[in-house]
C-alpha positions in Angstrom: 205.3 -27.7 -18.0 204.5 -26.0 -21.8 205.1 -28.0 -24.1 208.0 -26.4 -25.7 209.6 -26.0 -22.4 209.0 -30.1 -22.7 211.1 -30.2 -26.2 213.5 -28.2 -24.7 214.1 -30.3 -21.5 214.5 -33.1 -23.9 217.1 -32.2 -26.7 218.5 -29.2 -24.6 218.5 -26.6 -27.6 215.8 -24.5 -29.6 216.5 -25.6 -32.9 217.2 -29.1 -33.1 218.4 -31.7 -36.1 216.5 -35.0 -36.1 217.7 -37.9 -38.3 215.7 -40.0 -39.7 216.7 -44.4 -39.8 215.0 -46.3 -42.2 215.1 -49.7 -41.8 215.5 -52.4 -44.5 212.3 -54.7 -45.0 211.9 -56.5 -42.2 209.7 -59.8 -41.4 207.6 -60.9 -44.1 208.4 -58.0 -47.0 209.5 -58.5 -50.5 213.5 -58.1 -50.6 213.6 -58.4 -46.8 217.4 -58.9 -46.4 217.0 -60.7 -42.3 217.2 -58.5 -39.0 221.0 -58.8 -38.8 221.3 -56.7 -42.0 219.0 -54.4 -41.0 220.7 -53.8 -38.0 224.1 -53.0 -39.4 222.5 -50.8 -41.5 220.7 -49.0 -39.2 224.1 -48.9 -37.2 226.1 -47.0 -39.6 223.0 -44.7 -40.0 223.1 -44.1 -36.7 227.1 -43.4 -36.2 226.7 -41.3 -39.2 223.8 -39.3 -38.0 226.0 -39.2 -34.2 229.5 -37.9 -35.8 227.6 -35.7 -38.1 226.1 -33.8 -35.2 222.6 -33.8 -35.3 220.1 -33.2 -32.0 218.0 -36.9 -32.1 217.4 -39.9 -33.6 214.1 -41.2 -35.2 213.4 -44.9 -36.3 210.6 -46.4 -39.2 210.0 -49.1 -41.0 209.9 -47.2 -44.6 210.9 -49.8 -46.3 207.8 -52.6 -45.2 206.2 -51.4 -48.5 203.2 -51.7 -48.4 202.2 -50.2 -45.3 199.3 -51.1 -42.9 197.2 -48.6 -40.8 198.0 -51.1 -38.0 201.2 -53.8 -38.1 201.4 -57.3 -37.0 203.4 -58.8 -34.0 206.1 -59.4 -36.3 206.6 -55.9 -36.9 205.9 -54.8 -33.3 208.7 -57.7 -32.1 211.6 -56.7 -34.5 210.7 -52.8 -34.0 211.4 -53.1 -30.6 214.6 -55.5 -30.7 216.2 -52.7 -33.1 214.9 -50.3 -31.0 216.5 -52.0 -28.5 219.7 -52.1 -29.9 219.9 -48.3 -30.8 218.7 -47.3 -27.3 221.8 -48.9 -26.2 223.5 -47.4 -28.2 223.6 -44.1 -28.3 222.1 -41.4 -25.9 221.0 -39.0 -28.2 216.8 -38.5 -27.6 215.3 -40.8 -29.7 211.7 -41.7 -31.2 210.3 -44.3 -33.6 207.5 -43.8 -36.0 205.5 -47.2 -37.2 204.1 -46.8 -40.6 201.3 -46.0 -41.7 199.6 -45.0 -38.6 200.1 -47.3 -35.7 200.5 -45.5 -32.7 199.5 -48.4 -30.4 202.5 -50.2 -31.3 205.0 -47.0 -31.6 203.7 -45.8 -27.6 203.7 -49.2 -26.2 207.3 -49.7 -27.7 208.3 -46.0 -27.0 207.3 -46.5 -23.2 209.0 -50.0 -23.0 212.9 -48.9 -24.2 212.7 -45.1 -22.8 212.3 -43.3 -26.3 211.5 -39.9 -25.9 209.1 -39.0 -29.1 206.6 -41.1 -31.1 205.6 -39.4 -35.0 202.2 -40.0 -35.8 200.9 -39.3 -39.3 197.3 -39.1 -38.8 196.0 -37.6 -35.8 193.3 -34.5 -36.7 193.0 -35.3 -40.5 191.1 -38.1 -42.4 193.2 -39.1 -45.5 193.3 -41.0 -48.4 196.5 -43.3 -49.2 197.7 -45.7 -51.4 197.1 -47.9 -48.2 193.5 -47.1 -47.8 191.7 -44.3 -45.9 192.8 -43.4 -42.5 190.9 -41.4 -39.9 192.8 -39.8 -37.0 191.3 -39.9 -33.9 193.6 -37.5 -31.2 191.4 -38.9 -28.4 192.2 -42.8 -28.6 195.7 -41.7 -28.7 195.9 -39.7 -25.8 194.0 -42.4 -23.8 195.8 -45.1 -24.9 198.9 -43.2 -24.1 197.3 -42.6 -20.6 196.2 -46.0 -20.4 200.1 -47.3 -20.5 202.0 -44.7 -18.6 203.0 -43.2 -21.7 202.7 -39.7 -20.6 206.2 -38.7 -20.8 206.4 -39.6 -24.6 206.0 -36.5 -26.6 203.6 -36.9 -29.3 204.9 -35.7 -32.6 201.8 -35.3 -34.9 201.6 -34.3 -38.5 199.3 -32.5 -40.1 198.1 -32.6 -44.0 200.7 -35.4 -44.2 202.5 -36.5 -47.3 201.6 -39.5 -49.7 198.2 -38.8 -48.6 195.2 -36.7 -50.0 193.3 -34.5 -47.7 189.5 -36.0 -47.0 188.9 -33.5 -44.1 187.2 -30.1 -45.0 189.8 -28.2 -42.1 192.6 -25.9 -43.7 196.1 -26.7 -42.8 195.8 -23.6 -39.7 192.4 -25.0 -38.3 194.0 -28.7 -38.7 197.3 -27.0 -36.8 195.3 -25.5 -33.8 193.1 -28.8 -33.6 195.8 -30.8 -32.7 197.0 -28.3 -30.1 193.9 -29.0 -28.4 193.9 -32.3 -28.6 197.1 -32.9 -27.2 199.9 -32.9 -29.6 203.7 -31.7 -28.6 204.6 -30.7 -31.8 203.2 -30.2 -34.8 205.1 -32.0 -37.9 204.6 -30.0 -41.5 205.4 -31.8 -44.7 205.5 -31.5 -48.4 203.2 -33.5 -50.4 205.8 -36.3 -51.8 209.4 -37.5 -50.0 211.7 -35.3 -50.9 209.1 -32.0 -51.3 209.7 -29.8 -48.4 207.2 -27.8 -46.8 205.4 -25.0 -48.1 207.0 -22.0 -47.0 204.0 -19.9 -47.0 202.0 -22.0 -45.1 204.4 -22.7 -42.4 204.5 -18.8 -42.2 200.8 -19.6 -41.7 200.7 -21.4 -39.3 203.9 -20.1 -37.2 201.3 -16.8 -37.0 198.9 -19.2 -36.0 200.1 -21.2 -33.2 202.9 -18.7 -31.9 205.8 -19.9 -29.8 203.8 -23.7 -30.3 207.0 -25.9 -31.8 206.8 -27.1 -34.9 209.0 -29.7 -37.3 209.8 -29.4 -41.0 209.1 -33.2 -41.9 210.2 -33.7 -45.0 212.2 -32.1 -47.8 215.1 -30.3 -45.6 218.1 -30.9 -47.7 221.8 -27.9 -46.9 220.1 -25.6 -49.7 217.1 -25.0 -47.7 217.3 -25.8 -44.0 217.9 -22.3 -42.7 215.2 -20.8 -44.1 213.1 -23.7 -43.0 214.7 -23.4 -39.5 213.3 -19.2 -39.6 209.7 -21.0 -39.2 210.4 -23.6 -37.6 211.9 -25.4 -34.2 213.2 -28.4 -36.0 213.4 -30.8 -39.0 213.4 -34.5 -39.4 216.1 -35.1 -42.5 217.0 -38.6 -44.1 216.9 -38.6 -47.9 218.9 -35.6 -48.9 221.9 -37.2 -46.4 222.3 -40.5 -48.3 224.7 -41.5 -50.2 224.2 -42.1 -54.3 221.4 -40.7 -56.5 217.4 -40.4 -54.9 215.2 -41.3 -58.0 212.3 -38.8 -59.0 209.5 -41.3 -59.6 209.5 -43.7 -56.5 208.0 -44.1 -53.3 211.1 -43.3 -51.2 213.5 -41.8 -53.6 216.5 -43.8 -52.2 217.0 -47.7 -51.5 217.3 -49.5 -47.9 220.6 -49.6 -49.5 221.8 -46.4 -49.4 223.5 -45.7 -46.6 223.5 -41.9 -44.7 226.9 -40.1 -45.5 228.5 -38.5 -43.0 229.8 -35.9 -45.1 226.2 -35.0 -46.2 225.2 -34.7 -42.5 228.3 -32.3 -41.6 227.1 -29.7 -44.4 223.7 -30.2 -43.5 224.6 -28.9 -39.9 227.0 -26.8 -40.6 224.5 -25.0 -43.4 221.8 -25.3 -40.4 223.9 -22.6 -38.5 222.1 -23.9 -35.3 
């Protein structure tokens, strides 16, 4: 099966609408408000996200500032009991992405509660963050993924991620086509900061580049811009334009774990989609 027969099979459409949960802080983070809260909130994301009509449902911990290349058990264990929790409760295809990089932890839980998708920020590219420098390695991800009967878990991969300066000499096409051929489903195309959306010429780029190959707007996507995103693209993953109150300029993530997604946001957004 190709792999955008693969995506289709999995959200049943061509262009699809992925929200993105972030959850509170959870064990051991500054301002970490308990599990419980971070599961109501992710709740109300998630009914949000459902009445709003988008395609699928992604989960991360954006909020355990700062981020490690690769988390503890106390990460891993309340991941997958909110994980858990939103698996029963919707049936929507969902995924989880574990920040920064950890996609040990984001196929093993993926594979345990059924999730359909994993996002991996580094997979070609070696990169520079606030966090450290982190080298992707496509080949210890596919063989974990083999090694845990993780096959059926689409691998979402970016490329030239955000927050993150490029160490790898490849240009955004050559990093695009290596990860074809190193396994990824889809490729994931960012701007360089949350909020930034991608670079319309070089998803052009690469759309000539890889063909029919499916790609996701990751960041950026606000009711302004999502159409013409959608002309390049299969998909986009959307969060911080759909909450609720005022995203700041200057920080990390733009908006608090306490703003919660607003419906009405997520409505325009689709509706402006015309998907």
């Amino acid at each position: 099966m190709t792999t955008s027969k693969k995506l289709y099979k999995i959200f049943k459409k061509d262009k699809i609408i992925i929200g993105a949960i972030h959850f509170a802080p959870l064990f051991g983070y500054k301002n970490s408000p308990g599990i419980d809260t971070a599961f109501n909130n992710a709740v109300y994301d998630l009914m949000a996200f459902k009445k709003g009509g988008v395609d699928g449902i992604i989960f991360e911990n954006n909020y355990d500032i700062p981020h490690k290349e690769v988390v503890g058990p106390e990460t891993t264990a309340a991941m997958t009991l909110l994980g858990q929790k939103l698996r029963a409760m919707t049936k929507l295809p969902l995924g989880i992405n574990i920040l920064w990089n950890d996609y040990r932890a984001s196929l093993a839980i993926a594979e345990t509660l059924n999730l359909q998708f994993v996002r991996i920020p580094v997979f070609v590219d070696k990169v520079k963050t606030v966090y450290g420098v982190i080298q992707g390695d496509a080949q210890k991800v596919t063989r974990f993924q083999k090694k845990i009967g993780a096959e059926n878990v689409l691998l979402f991969t970016d490329i030239h991620v955000k927050h993150a300066k490029l160490l790898s000499k490849n240009g955004i096409v050559a990093s695009a086509k290596l990860a074809i051929r190193k396994g990824s489903d889809a490729l994931i195309i960012t701007g360089k900061w949350t909020g930034d959306s991608p670079d319309i010429k070089e998803l052009k780029l690469v759309r000539q580049a890889v063909g029919s190959f499916p790609i996701l707007a990751g960041s950026g996507a606000d009711e302004k811009n999502v159409a013409e995103l959608l002309r390049y693209t299969d998909g986009v993953i959307v969060s911080t334009s759909l909450k609720d109150g005022v995203v700041a300029k200057h920080e990390i993530n733009r908006a608090t774990f306490n703003q919660r997604i607003d419906i009405n946001k997520v409505k325009r957004f689709v509706k402006a989609a015309k998907i």
